[in-house]
N, C-alpha and C positions, 0 to 999 in steps of 0.2 A: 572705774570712776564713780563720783558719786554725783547721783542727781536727787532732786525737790522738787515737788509738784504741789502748790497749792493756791488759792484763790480769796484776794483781797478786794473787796470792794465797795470803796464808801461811796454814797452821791451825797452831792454839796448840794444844799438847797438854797435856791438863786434863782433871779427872774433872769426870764430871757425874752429876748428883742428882735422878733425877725421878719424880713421882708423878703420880695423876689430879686430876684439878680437880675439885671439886663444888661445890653450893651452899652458904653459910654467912655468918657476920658476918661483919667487917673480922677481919683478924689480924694482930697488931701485930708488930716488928721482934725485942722481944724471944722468940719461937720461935725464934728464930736458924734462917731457912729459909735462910742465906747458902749457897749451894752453887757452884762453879768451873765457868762451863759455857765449854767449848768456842766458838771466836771465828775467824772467820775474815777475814782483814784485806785491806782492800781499799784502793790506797794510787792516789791524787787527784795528779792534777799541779800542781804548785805555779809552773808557769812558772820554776823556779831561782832566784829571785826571795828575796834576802837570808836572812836567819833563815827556817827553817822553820817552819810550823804554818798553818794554814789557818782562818779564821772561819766559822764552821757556828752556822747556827740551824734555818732552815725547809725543812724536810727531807720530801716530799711524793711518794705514788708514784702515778702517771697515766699510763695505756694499760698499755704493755710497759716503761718503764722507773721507775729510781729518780730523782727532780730533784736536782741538789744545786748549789744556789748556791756558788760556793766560795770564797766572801769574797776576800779581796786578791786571789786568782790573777788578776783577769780573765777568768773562766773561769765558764762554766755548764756544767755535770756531768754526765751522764747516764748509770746504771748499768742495763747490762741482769741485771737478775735470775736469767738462768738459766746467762747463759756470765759473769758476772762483768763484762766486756767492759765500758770505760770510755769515753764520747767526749764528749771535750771542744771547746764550743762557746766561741771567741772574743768579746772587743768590750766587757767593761766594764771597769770599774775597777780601777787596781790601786796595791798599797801593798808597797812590799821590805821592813819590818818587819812580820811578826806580835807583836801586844801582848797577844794574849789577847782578843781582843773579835771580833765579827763584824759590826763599825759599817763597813767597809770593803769596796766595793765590790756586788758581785750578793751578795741575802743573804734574799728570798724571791723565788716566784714559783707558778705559776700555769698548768693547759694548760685549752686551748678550743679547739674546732676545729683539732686538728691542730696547734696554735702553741702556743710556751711564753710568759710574759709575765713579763718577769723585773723585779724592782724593786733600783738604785743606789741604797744610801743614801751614796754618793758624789757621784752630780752628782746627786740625789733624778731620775732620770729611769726612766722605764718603756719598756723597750727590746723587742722581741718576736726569738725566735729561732725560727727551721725548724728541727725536729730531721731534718728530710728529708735538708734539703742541708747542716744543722749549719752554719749561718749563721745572722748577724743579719740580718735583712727589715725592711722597711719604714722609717717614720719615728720615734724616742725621742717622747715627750712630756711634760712636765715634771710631776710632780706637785706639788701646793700647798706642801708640808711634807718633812721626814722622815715614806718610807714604812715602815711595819714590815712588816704581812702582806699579801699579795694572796692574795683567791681568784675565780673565776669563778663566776658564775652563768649557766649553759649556756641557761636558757629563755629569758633578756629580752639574751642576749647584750649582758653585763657584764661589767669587770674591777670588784670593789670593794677597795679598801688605805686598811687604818687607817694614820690621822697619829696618832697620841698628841701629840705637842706641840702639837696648833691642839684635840684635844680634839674629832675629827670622822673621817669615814670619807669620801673620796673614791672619788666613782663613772664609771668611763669605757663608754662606749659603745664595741662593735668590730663596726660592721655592713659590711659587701661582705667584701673577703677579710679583713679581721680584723688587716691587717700597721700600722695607722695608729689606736692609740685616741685617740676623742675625749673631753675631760671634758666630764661631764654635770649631776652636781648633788654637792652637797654634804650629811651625815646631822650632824648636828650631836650630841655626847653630854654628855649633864648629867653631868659627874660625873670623876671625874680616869682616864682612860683613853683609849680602848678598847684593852686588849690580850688579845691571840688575835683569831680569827676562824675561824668554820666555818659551812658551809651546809648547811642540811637542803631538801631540793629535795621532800621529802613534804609538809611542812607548809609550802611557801612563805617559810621565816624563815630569818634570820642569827640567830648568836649572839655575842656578845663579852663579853668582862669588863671590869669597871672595876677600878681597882686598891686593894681595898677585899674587900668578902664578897657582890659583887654581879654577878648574870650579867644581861645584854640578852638580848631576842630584838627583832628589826627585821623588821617586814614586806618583804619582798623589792620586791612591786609598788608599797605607799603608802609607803617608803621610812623609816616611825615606827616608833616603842619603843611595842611593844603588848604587852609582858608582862616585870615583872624579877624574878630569882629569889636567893632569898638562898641561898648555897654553902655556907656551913660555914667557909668561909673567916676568918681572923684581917681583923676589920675596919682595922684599922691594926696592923703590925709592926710592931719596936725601928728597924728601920734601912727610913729613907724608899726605899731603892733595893729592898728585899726585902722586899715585904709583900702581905699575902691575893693574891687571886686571879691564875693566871699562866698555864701553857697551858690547854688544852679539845681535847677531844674530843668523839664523837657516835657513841650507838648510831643510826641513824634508823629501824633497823622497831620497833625498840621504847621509843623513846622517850625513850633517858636521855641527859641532858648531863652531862658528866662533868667536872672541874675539877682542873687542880693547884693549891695552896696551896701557898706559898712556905715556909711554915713545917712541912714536911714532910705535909702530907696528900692525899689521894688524895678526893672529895666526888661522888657521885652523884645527879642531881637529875632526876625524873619530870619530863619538862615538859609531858606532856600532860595534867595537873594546873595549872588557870589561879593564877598563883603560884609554880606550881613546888611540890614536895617533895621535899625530902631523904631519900633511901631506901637510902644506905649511904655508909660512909666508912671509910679505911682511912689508919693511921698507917704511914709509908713510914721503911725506915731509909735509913743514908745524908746527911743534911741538907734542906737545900734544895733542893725541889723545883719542874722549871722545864716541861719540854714533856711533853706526852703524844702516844699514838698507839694506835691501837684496831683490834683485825683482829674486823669480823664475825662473819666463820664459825666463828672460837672464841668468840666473846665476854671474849676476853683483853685485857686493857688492860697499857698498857706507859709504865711515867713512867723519868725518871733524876731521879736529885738527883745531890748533888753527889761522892758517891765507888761509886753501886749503879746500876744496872738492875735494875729491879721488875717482874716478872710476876704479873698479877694475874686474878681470875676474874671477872666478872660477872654475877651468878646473875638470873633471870627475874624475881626479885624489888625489884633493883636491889641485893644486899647484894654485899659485895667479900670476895673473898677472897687473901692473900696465895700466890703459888704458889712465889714462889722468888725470888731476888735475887743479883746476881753483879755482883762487883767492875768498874769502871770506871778509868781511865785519867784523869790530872786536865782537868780541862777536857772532859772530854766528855759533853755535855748533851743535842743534840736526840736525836731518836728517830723512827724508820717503822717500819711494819708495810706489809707488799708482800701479803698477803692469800694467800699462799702457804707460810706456815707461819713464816717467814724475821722477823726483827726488827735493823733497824742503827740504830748509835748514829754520832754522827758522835765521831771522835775529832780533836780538832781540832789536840792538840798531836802527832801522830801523821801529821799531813797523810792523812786518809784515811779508811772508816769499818769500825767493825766489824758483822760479822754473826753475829746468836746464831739457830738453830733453838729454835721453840717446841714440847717434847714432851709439852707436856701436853695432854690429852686438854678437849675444848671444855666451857664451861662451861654450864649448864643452868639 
Protein backbone atom coordinates (compact mmCIF):
# COMPACT_ATOMS: atom_id res chain seq x y z
CA UNK A 1 0.00 0.00 0.00
CA UNK A 2 1.08 3.31 -0.53
CA UNK A 3 1.47 6.02 2.14
CA UNK A 4 2.40 10.14 2.26
CA UNK A 5 3.94 11.90 4.92
CA UNK A 6 4.05 15.44 4.88
CA UNK A 7 3.27 18.82 6.62
CA UNK A 8 1.09 21.79 5.85
CA UNK A 9 0.86 24.63 7.77
CA UNK A 10 -0.51 27.96 7.36
CA UNK A 11 -1.48 30.53 10.45
CA UNK A 12 -4.19 32.96 9.63
CA UNK A 13 -3.47 36.17 11.10
CA UNK A 14 -6.60 37.34 13.26
CA UNK A 15 -7.27 38.83 16.54
CA UNK A 16 -8.30 36.91 19.26
CA UNK A 17 -10.70 37.58 22.18
CA UNK A 18 -10.44 35.80 25.33
CA UNK A 19 -11.56 35.44 28.78
CA UNK A 20 -11.98 32.87 31.87
CA UNK A 21 -14.50 30.42 31.87
CA UNK A 22 -16.88 29.99 34.98
CA UNK A 23 -19.78 28.44 36.16
CA UNK A 24 -23.33 29.83 34.99
CA UNK A 25 -26.61 29.21 32.71
CA UNK A 26 -26.60 28.73 28.95
CA UNK A 27 -25.67 32.04 27.30
CA UNK A 28 -27.41 32.69 24.30
CA UNK A 29 -25.86 34.05 20.73
CA UNK A 30 -27.29 37.17 21.11
CA UNK A 31 -24.03 38.57 23.68
CA UNK A 32 -22.52 38.51 20.38
CA UNK A 33 -19.40 36.53 22.20
CA UNK A 34 -18.28 36.17 18.20
CA UNK A 35 -14.60 36.88 18.44
CA UNK A 36 -11.84 35.92 15.26
CA UNK A 37 -9.57 33.46 16.67
CA UNK A 38 -6.64 32.46 15.11
CA UNK A 39 -6.62 29.09 12.89
CA UNK A 40 -4.06 27.00 11.74
CA UNK A 41 -4.56 25.01 8.48
CA UNK A 42 -3.71 21.93 7.95
CA UNK A 43 -4.17 20.67 4.26
CA UNK A 44 -5.15 16.60 3.64
CA UNK A 45 -4.14 14.95 0.52
CA UNK A 46 -6.76 14.57 -1.89
CA UNK A 47 -4.99 12.15 -4.19
CA UNK A 48 -5.38 15.03 -7.22
CA UNK A 49 -8.47 13.52 -7.78
CA UNK A 50 -10.93 15.95 -9.96
CA UNK A 51 -12.66 19.10 -8.09
CA UNK A 52 -11.30 19.50 -4.84
CA UNK A 53 -12.73 19.31 -1.34
CA UNK A 54 -12.80 16.35 0.73
CA UNK A 55 -15.86 14.56 2.87
CA UNK A 56 -15.26 14.78 6.54
CA UNK A 57 -17.61 13.62 9.35
CA UNK A 58 -16.11 11.38 12.06
CA UNK A 59 -13.27 13.01 13.28
CA UNK A 60 -11.71 11.05 16.43
CA UNK A 61 -8.37 11.39 18.48
CA UNK A 62 -6.79 7.87 19.67
CA UNK A 63 -3.33 7.19 21.27
CA UNK A 64 -0.90 10.00 19.64
CA UNK A 65 -2.64 10.87 16.66
CA UNK A 66 -5.86 12.74 15.02
CA UNK A 67 -8.08 9.89 12.81
CA UNK A 68 -9.39 11.39 9.82
CA UNK A 69 -11.35 9.42 7.36
CA UNK A 70 -11.06 11.35 4.28
CA UNK A 71 -14.05 10.72 2.35
CA UNK A 72 -13.43 10.41 -1.65
CA UNK A 73 -9.55 10.46 -1.26
CA UNK A 74 -9.17 6.93 -0.62
CA UNK A 75 -7.29 7.70 2.02
CA UNK A 76 -7.24 7.37 5.93
CA UNK A 77 -5.50 10.32 7.63
CA UNK A 78 -3.68 10.49 10.39
CA UNK A 79 -2.41 13.74 12.11
CA UNK A 80 0.22 13.89 14.58
CA UNK A 81 -0.69 16.63 16.97
CA UNK A 82 2.39 17.99 17.98
CA UNK A 83 4.60 18.20 14.47
CA UNK A 84 1.32 18.61 12.50
CA UNK A 85 2.87 15.78 10.35
CA UNK A 86 0.28 14.05 8.16
CA UNK A 87 0.35 10.14 6.94
CA UNK A 88 -1.74 8.98 4.76
CA UNK A 89 -2.89 5.48 4.87
CA UNK A 90 -4.14 3.76 1.41
CA UNK A 91 -7.07 1.20 0.05
CA UNK A 92 -10.58 2.63 0.30
CA UNK A 93 -12.77 4.30 -1.81
CA UNK A 94 -12.66 6.79 -3.87
CA UNK A 95 -14.78 9.39 -5.93
CA UNK A 96 -13.13 12.36 -8.47
CA UNK A 97 -16.06 14.63 -7.82
CA UNK A 98 -16.39 16.24 -4.28
CA UNK A 99 -20.34 17.14 -3.98
CA UNK A 100 -20.35 18.32 -0.64
CA UNK A 101 -21.30 15.22 1.25
CA UNK A 102 -19.14 12.78 3.09
CA UNK A 103 -21.38 9.45 1.81
CA UNK A 104 -18.15 8.74 -0.20
CA UNK A 105 -15.76 6.37 0.57
CA UNK A 106 -13.69 5.99 4.52
CA UNK A 107 -15.98 8.31 6.51
CA UNK A 108 -15.77 6.93 10.36
CA UNK A 109 -13.69 4.76 12.15
CA UNK A 110 -12.40 3.54 15.22
CA UNK A 111 -8.77 2.33 17.14
CA UNK A 112 -8.27 -1.02 19.48
CA UNK A 113 -5.35 -2.56 19.96
CA UNK A 114 -3.08 -0.78 18.21
CA UNK A 115 -5.49 -1.00 14.85
CA UNK A 116 -7.68 1.51 13.22
CA UNK A 117 -11.05 0.13 11.96
CA UNK A 118 -12.30 2.17 9.37
CA UNK A 119 -16.00 1.94 7.94
CA UNK A 120 -16.65 2.43 3.50
CA UNK A 121 -19.96 3.70 3.07
CA UNK A 122 -18.78 2.92 -0.35
CA UNK A 123 -18.65 -0.74 -0.64
CA UNK A 124 -20.31 -0.63 3.23
CA UNK A 125 -17.06 -2.72 4.17
CA UNK A 126 -15.04 -2.59 7.40
CA UNK A 127 -11.46 -2.64 6.39
CA UNK A 128 -8.67 -2.53 9.51
CA UNK A 129 -5.50 -0.36 8.78
CA UNK A 130 -1.60 -0.60 10.90
CA UNK A 131 -0.83 2.79 11.53
CA UNK A 132 2.57 1.01 12.19
CA UNK A 133 3.36 0.03 8.70
CA UNK A 134 0.39 2.43 7.50
CA UNK A 135 -1.29 -0.32 5.70
CA UNK A 136 -4.22 -2.08 5.33
CA UNK A 137 -4.04 -5.70 7.31
CA UNK A 138 -5.96 -8.34 7.24
CA UNK A 139 -9.36 -9.31 5.68
CA UNK A 140 -12.57 -6.17 4.90
CA UNK A 141 -15.78 -7.68 6.19
CA UNK A 142 -19.02 -6.63 4.97
CA UNK A 143 -21.37 -4.81 7.05
CA UNK A 144 -25.23 -5.49 6.93
CA UNK A 145 -26.21 -1.83 5.92
CA UNK A 146 -24.85 1.58 5.39
CA UNK A 147 -22.35 2.19 8.24
CA UNK A 148 -22.42 5.49 9.93
CA UNK A 149 -20.29 5.41 13.33
CA UNK A 150 -18.02 2.89 14.64
CA UNK A 151 -16.56 2.80 18.04
CA UNK A 152 -14.65 0.15 20.08
CA UNK A 153 -15.36 -1.40 23.04
CA UNK A 154 -11.75 -2.29 24.46
CA UNK A 155 -13.24 -4.74 27.31
CA UNK A 156 -15.37 -7.37 25.41
CA UNK A 157 -13.13 -6.74 22.38
CA UNK A 158 -15.83 -5.18 20.01
CA UNK A 159 -16.28 -3.08 17.01
CA UNK A 160 -19.95 -1.76 17.41
CA UNK A 161 -21.41 0.68 13.99
CA UNK A 162 -24.84 2.12 13.74
CA UNK A 163 -26.85 1.28 10.42
CA UNK A 164 -29.64 3.82 10.65
CA UNK A 165 -31.25 2.44 7.55
CA UNK A 166 -32.09 -1.21 9.06
CA UNK A 167 -32.74 0.90 12.34
CA UNK A 168 -29.96 -1.43 14.28
CA UNK A 169 -26.38 -1.25 15.60
CA UNK A 170 -24.01 -4.03 14.39
CA UNK A 171 -21.60 -5.77 16.54
CA UNK A 172 -18.23 -7.52 15.44
CA UNK A 173 -16.04 -9.34 17.41
CA UNK A 174 -11.93 -8.86 16.92
CA UNK A 175 -10.42 -11.71 19.06
CA UNK A 176 -6.44 -13.09 18.08
CA UNK A 177 -4.71 -10.30 16.38
CA UNK A 178 -7.78 -8.16 15.74
CA UNK A 179 -6.74 -7.85 11.57
CA UNK A 180 -10.25 -10.11 10.62
CA UNK A 181 -13.71 -8.86 12.53
CA UNK A 182 -16.17 -11.26 12.72
CA UNK A 183 -20.10 -10.31 13.02
CA UNK A 184 -21.51 -11.17 16.03
CA UNK A 185 -25.00 -9.98 16.83
CA UNK A 186 -27.36 -7.64 16.00
CA UNK A 187 -29.06 -4.46 18.75
CA UNK A 188 -32.07 -3.75 17.28
CA UNK A 189 -33.61 0.07 17.88
CA UNK A 190 -37.19 1.05 18.35
CA UNK A 191 -37.48 4.13 16.90
CA UNK A 192 -36.16 6.05 13.79
CA UNK A 193 -32.30 6.12 14.30
CA UNK A 194 -29.65 5.46 15.85
CA UNK A 195 -27.44 8.36 15.32
CA UNK A 196 -24.19 9.13 17.07
CA UNK A 197 -22.53 6.76 19.24
CA UNK A 198 -20.37 6.99 22.25
CA UNK A 199 -19.03 4.66 24.97
CA UNK A 200 -18.81 5.12 28.59
CA UNK A 201 -16.53 2.16 29.76
CA UNK A 202 -17.38 3.42 33.54
CA UNK A 203 -20.87 2.61 33.53
CA UNK A 204 -20.75 -0.31 31.05
CA UNK A 205 -23.18 1.57 28.54
CA UNK A 206 -23.49 3.05 24.90
CA UNK A 207 -25.17 5.87 24.06
CA UNK A 208 -27.06 6.75 20.84
CA UNK A 209 -29.77 9.19 19.64
CA UNK A 210 -32.85 8.64 17.91
CA UNK A 211 -33.74 11.13 15.51
CA UNK A 212 -36.45 12.72 17.46
CA UNK A 213 -35.66 14.43 21.49
CA UNK A 214 -34.54 11.02 22.60
CA UNK A 215 -31.12 9.61 23.86
CA UNK A 216 -30.36 5.35 24.28
CA UNK A 217 -28.20 4.06 26.83
CA UNK A 218 -27.45 0.02 25.71
CA UNK A 219 -25.82 -2.17 28.12
CA UNK A 220 -22.60 -3.07 26.77
CA UNK A 221 -22.63 -6.93 28.06
CA UNK A 222 -26.80 -7.73 27.68
CA UNK A 223 -26.56 -5.78 24.61
CA UNK A 224 -30.51 -4.01 25.65
CA UNK A 225 -32.06 -0.34 25.98
CA UNK A 226 -31.96 -0.05 29.92
CA UNK A 227 -32.41 3.57 30.16
CA UNK A 228 -33.80 6.49 27.42
CA UNK A 229 -33.40 10.04 28.22
CA UNK A 230 -35.35 12.88 26.77
CA UNK A 231 -32.72 15.69 25.42
CA UNK A 232 -34.30 18.83 25.06
CA UNK A 233 -34.25 18.29 21.66
CA UNK A 234 -37.03 19.38 18.91
CA UNK A 235 -39.14 16.12 18.74
CA UNK A 236 -39.74 16.60 15.03
CA UNK A 237 -38.18 19.63 12.81
CA UNK A 238 -39.61 21.57 9.65
CA UNK A 239 -37.34 19.56 7.43
CA UNK A 240 -37.33 15.41 7.76
CA UNK A 241 -33.41 15.67 6.96
CA UNK A 242 -32.72 18.11 9.93
CA UNK A 243 -34.39 17.45 13.03
CA UNK A 244 -33.76 16.96 17.01
CA UNK A 245 -31.14 15.06 18.12
CA UNK A 246 -27.61 14.72 16.21
CA UNK A 247 -24.09 14.40 17.54
CA UNK A 248 -23.16 13.42 21.43
CA UNK A 249 -20.65 13.78 23.45
CA UNK A 250 -19.66 12.43 27.06
CA UNK A 251 -18.26 13.82 30.34
CA UNK A 252 -17.68 10.19 31.90
CA UNK A 253 -16.26 10.97 35.50
CA UNK A 254 -19.07 13.13 35.92
CA UNK A 255 -21.63 11.93 34.34
CA UNK A 256 -23.23 14.09 31.58
CA UNK A 257 -24.35 13.23 28.16
CA UNK A 258 -24.43 15.97 26.20
CA UNK A 259 -26.48 16.45 22.82
CA UNK A 260 -26.48 18.67 19.61
CA UNK A 261 -29.97 19.63 18.50
CA UNK A 262 -30.21 20.14 14.96
CA UNK A 263 -32.15 23.23 15.62
CA UNK A 264 -29.31 24.96 16.94
CA UNK A 265 -29.00 23.72 20.70
CA UNK A 266 -26.45 22.54 22.75
CA UNK A 267 -28.65 19.80 25.87
CA UNK A 268 -26.93 18.43 28.82
CA UNK A 269 -28.27 15.39 30.57
CA UNK A 270 -27.30 13.87 34.10
CA UNK A 271 -27.39 10.33 33.29
CA UNK A 272 -26.56 8.97 36.54
CA UNK A 273 -30.10 9.99 37.18
CA UNK A 274 -32.36 6.72 36.12
CA UNK A 275 -34.33 8.77 33.30
CA UNK A 276 -31.86 11.01 32.87
CA UNK A 277 -32.13 15.01 33.77
CA UNK A 278 -31.68 17.79 31.83
CA UNK A 279 -29.29 20.00 33.71
CA UNK A 280 -28.30 22.72 31.21
CA UNK A 281 -28.77 23.97 27.61
CA UNK A 282 -27.29 26.45 25.56
CA UNK A 283 -28.75 28.29 22.35
CA UNK A 284 -25.81 28.07 19.70
CA UNK A 285 -25.53 30.81 17.03
CA UNK A 286 -24.63 30.03 13.69
CA UNK A 287 -27.67 27.57 12.65
CA UNK A 288 -27.74 24.10 12.45
CA UNK A 289 -26.05 22.34 14.65
CA UNK A 290 -24.30 18.84 13.85
CA UNK A 291 -21.09 17.20 15.73
CA UNK A 292 -19.78 17.75 19.02
CA UNK A 293 -16.53 17.19 20.91
CA UNK A 294 -15.54 17.36 24.48
CA UNK A 295 -11.97 17.92 26.21
CA UNK A 296 -11.99 16.57 29.88
CA UNK A 297 -9.56 18.51 31.48
CA UNK A 298 -11.30 21.75 30.67
CA UNK A 299 -14.70 20.59 30.75
CA UNK A 300 -15.20 22.64 27.37
CA UNK A 301 -17.48 21.35 24.93
CA UNK A 302 -16.98 22.20 21.34
CA UNK A 303 -20.20 21.97 18.58
CA UNK A 304 -20.09 23.66 14.75
CA UNK A 305 -23.22 24.54 13.19
CA UNK A 306 -23.45 25.74 10.28
CA UNK A 307 -21.39 29.06 9.73
CA UNK A 308 -19.50 29.23 13.96
CA UNK A 309 -17.35 27.08 16.16
CA UNK A 310 -18.68 27.30 19.70
CA UNK A 311 -16.76 27.11 22.73
CA UNK A 312 -18.52 26.24 25.56
CA UNK A 313 -18.07 25.75 29.50
CA UNK A 314 -19.46 23.02 31.43
CA UNK A 315 -19.87 23.83 35.07
CA UNK A 316 -20.08 20.98 37.92
CA UNK A 317 -23.47 21.51 37.72
CA UNK A 318 -24.05 20.50 34.35
CA UNK A 319 -25.15 24.36 33.34
CA UNK A 320 -23.51 25.55 29.96
CA UNK A 321 -21.87 28.41 29.36
CA UNK A 322 -21.15 30.16 26.05
CA UNK A 323 -17.18 31.13 25.98
CA UNK A 324 -16.79 32.35 22.51
CA UNK A 325 -17.63 31.52 18.89
CA UNK A 326 -15.59 32.06 15.68
CA UNK A 327 -16.47 32.02 12.07
CA UNK A 328 -16.22 28.95 10.01
CA UNK A 329 -15.62 28.03 6.42
CA UNK A 330 -18.95 26.74 4.51
CA UNK A 331 -19.17 23.36 4.77
CA UNK A 332 -17.14 22.76 7.70
CA UNK A 333 -18.93 20.75 10.42
CA UNK A 334 -17.10 17.87 12.33
CA UNK A 335 -15.08 18.71 15.23
CA UNK A 336 -12.00 17.04 17.80
CA UNK A 337 -10.75 18.08 20.80
CA UNK A 338 -6.91 16.16 21.16
CA UNK A 339 -7.05 16.76 25.09
CA UNK A 340 -4.14 19.09 24.63
CA UNK A 341 -5.68 22.30 24.72
CA UNK A 342 -5.98 22.14 20.60
CA UNK A 343 -9.68 21.92 18.77
CA UNK A 344 -10.06 20.94 14.69
CA UNK A 345 -12.74 21.51 12.64
CA UNK A 346 -12.59 19.45 9.48
CA UNK A 347 -12.89 22.01 6.68
CA UNK A 348 -14.03 20.19 3.93
CA UNK A 349 -14.31 22.51 1.06
CA UNK A 350 -10.67 23.59 2.03
CA UNK A 351 -9.45 19.70 1.64
CA UNK A 352 -7.93 19.91 5.20
CA UNK A 353 -8.65 20.75 8.83
CA UNK A 354 -8.46 23.61 10.90
CA UNK A 355 -6.92 24.12 14.41
CA UNK A 356 -8.13 26.60 16.89
CA UNK A 357 -6.19 26.85 20.62
CA UNK A 358 -8.59 26.68 23.42
CA UNK A 359 -7.55 29.81 26.00
CA UNK A 360 -9.83 29.74 28.23
CA UNK A 361 -9.20 28.79 31.56
CA UNK A 362 -11.24 25.13 32.43
CA UNK A 363 -14.46 25.11 33.50
CA UNK A 364 -15.61 24.28 37.30
Amino acid sequence: MIYRSFLAATTAILAVTGCSADSGTATGPEEDLTAHLPSTAITLPNGGLGTGGIGLDDLIFAGDHIIVPAGRTGDLDLVDPVTLKVTAISGFSTEKQFHGSHDFGAASATEANGLIYVADRTTKLMTVADPRSSAVVGTPVKFASVPDYLRSVDSLHEIWATEPDKQQIEIFTVAGDGTTPVHAAFIAIDGDGPESLIIDHTRGRAYTNLFSNVSLAIDLKTRTVVDRFTNACAKNGTDPNDRGSRGIALDEKRGFLMVACSEGLASVVDIKVAGGKQVGQAKLPGGLVDILAYDASLNHLYATTETKLVMLGVSADGSVKQLVATSLPDQARSVVADGRGFVYVGDQKGSGLLRFKDTFAASK
